[in-house]
C-alpha positions in Angstrom: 28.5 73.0 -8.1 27.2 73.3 -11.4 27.9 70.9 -14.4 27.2 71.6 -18.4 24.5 70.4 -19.8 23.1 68.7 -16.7 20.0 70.3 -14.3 22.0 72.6 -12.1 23.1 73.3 -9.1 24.5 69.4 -10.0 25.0 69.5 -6.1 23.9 72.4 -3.5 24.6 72.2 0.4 22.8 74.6 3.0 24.8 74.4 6.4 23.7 74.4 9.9 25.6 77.3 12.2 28.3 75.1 12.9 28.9 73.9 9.5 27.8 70.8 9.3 25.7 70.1 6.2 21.5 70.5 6.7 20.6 70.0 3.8 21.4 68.4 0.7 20.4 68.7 -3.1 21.5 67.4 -6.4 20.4 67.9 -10.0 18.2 71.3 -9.3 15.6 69.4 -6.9 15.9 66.6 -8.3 16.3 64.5 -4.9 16.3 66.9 -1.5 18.0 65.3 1.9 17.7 66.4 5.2 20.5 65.4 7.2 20.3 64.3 10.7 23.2 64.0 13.4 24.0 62.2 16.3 26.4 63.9 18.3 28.4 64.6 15.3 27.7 61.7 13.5 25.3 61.7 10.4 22.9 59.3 11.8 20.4 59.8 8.3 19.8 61.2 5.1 16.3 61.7 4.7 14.3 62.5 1.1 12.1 64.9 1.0 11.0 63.5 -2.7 9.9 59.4 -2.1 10.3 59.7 0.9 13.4 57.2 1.9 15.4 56.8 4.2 19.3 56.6 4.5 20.1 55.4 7.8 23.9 55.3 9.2 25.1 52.2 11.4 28.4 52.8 13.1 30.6 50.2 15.0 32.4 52.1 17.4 33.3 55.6 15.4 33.6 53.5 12.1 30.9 53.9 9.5 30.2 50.5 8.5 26.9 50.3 7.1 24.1 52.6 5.0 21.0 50.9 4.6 18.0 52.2 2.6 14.7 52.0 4.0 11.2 52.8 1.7 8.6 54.5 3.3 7.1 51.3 4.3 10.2 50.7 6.5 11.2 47.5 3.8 15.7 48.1 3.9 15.7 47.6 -0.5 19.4 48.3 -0.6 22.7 48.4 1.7 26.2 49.7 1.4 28.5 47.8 3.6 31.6 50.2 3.8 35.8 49.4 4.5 38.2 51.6 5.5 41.7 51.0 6.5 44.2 52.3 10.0 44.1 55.5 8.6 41.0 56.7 8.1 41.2 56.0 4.0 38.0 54.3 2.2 39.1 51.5 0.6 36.0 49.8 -0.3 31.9 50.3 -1.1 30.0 47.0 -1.4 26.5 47.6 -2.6 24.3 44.8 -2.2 20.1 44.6 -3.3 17.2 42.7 -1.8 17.1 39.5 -3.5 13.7 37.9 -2.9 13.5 36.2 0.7 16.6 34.7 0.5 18.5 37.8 1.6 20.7 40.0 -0.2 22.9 40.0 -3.6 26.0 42.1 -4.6 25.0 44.2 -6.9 28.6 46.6 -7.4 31.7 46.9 -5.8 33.8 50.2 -5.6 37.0 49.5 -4.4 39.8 52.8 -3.6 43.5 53.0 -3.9 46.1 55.8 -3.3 49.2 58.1 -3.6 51.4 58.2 -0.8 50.0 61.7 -0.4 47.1 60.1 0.3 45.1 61.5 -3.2 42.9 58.9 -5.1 44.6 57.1 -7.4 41.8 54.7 -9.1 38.3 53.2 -8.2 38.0 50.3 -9.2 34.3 49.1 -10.4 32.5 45.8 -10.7 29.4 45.3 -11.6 27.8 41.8 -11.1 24.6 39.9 -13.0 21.8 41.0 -11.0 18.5 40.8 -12.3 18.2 43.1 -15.6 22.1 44.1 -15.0 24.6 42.7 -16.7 28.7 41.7 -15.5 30.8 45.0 -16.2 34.2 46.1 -15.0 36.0 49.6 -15.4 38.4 51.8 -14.1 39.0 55.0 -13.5 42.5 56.3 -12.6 43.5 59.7 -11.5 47.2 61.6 -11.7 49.0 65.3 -12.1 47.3 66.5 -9.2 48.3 70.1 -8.7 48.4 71.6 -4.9 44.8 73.6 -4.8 42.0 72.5 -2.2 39.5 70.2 -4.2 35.8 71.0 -3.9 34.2 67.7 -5.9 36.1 64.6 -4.5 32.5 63.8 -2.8 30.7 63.6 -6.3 32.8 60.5 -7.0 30.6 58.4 -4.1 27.7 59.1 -6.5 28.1 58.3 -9.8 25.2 57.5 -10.9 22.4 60.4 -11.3 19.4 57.9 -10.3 21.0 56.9 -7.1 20.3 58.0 -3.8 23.5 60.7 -2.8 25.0 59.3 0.0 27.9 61.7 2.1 31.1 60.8 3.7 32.3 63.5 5.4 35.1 61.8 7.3 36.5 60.4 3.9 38.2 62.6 1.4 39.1 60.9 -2.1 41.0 63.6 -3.3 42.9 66.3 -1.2 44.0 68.1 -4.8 42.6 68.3 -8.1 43.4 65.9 -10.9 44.7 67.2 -14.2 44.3 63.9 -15.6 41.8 60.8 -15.7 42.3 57.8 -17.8 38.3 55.5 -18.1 39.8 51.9 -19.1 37.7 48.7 -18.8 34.2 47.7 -20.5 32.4 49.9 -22.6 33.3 53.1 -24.0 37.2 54.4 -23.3 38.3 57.6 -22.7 41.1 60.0 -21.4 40.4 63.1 -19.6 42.7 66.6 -19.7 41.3 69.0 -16.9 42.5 72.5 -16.1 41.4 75.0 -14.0 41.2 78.5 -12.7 41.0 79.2 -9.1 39.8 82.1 -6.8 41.6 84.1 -4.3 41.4 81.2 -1.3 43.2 78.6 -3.9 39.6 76.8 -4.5 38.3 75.8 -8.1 35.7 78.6 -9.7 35.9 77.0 -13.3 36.9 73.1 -14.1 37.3 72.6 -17.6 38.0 69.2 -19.3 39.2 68.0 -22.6 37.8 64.5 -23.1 39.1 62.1 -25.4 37.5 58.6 -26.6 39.8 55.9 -27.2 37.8 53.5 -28.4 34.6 52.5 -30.0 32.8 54.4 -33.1 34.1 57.5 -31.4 37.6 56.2 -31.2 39.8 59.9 -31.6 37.5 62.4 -30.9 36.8 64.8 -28.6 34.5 67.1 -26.3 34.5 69.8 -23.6 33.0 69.2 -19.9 33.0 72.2 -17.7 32.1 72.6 -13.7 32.1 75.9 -12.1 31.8 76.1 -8.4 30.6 78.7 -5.6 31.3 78.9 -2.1 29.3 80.2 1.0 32.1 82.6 2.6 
């Protein structure tokens, strides 16, 4: 998956024999995973860069917690994780090591859904934790057409300096969006997204129309492309 004007492959998989992923990459090397199973559960994401650790906790089949470990073994960061009777994610709690007193939420990422079972928003809070400040913003998502999606993962990192983290038993979107409407803090905007698809029905080319709705950019516009390539 490669995105304009960002280090590419954005994201790059290598597969073990029976498809599970091995390895994992984002922003042309810019972080490197290793992925380890048990049974087949991802039990950790390992970096190959600083040398952390993203270690899965399960209760029962359920993933319920990712914690992130240093080198040194010190858990920095956590991600407590909510799903609902159906297997959808509903929520993403990320919480920071606050001293000795424990832990603080840092941001919320909370899911809803079609009855199709596509993404219909995140919604994201950010709290006041040391140098960050309060923020809240949505995303929504609609016109999905009837193709298999190939990005719904990248929405679980949307932040380029964060560790990648992968939910394999969670999909977002079943179906591509054709429309995505950014309200909330900060800079507005509306997205238009069309595509052309290969042979199997999957997205080779993603191109979106972005429009600002607010701010000093208020009514204008640019282009965002993705294009995507498959192991077959």
């Amino acid at each position: 998956m490669t995105e304009r004007n960002l280090p590419s492959p954005s994201y790059h998989f290598a597969y073990n024999d029976d498809g599970t992923i091995a390895q994992a990459s984002i922003y042309s090397g810019l972080a490197i995973y290793n992925v380890r199973y048990s049974g087949k559960n991802i039990s950790a994401l390992e970096s190959t860069i600083n040398r952390d650790t993203l270690q899965y906790e399960y209760t029962g089949s359920n993933l319920t917690v990712i914690r992130v470990k240093n080198v040194q073994g010190v858990v920095y960061r956590r991600c407590l994780i909510t799903c609902n009777a159906v297997n959808q994610l509903l929520e993403l709690e990320w919480q920071v090591k606050d001293g000795d007193i424990g832990y603080a939420v840092e941001r919320l990422q909370q899911f809803s859904y079609y009855p199709d079972g596509n993404l219909q928003a995140v919604f994201f809070h950010f709290f006041a934790v040391g140098s960050q400040t309060e923020a809240m913003y949505t995303d929504t998502y609609g016109d999905y057409d009837d193709k298999v999606n190939a990005d719904g993962f990248s929405l679980l990192h949307p932040f380029q300096l964060e560790h990648l983290i992968l939910l394999p038993d969670y999909r977002l979107q079943l179906n591509n969006p054709r429309r995505q409407v950014h309200t909330g803090d900060g800079t507005n905007y509306e997205v238009t997204y069309s595509y052309t698809y290969d042979a199997a029905g999957r997205p080779v080319i993603k191109n979106g129309d972005v429009l600002f709705t607010n701010g000093p950019d208020n009514g204008t516009h640019f282009q965002s492309q993705e294009t995507f390539s498959y192991y077959d």
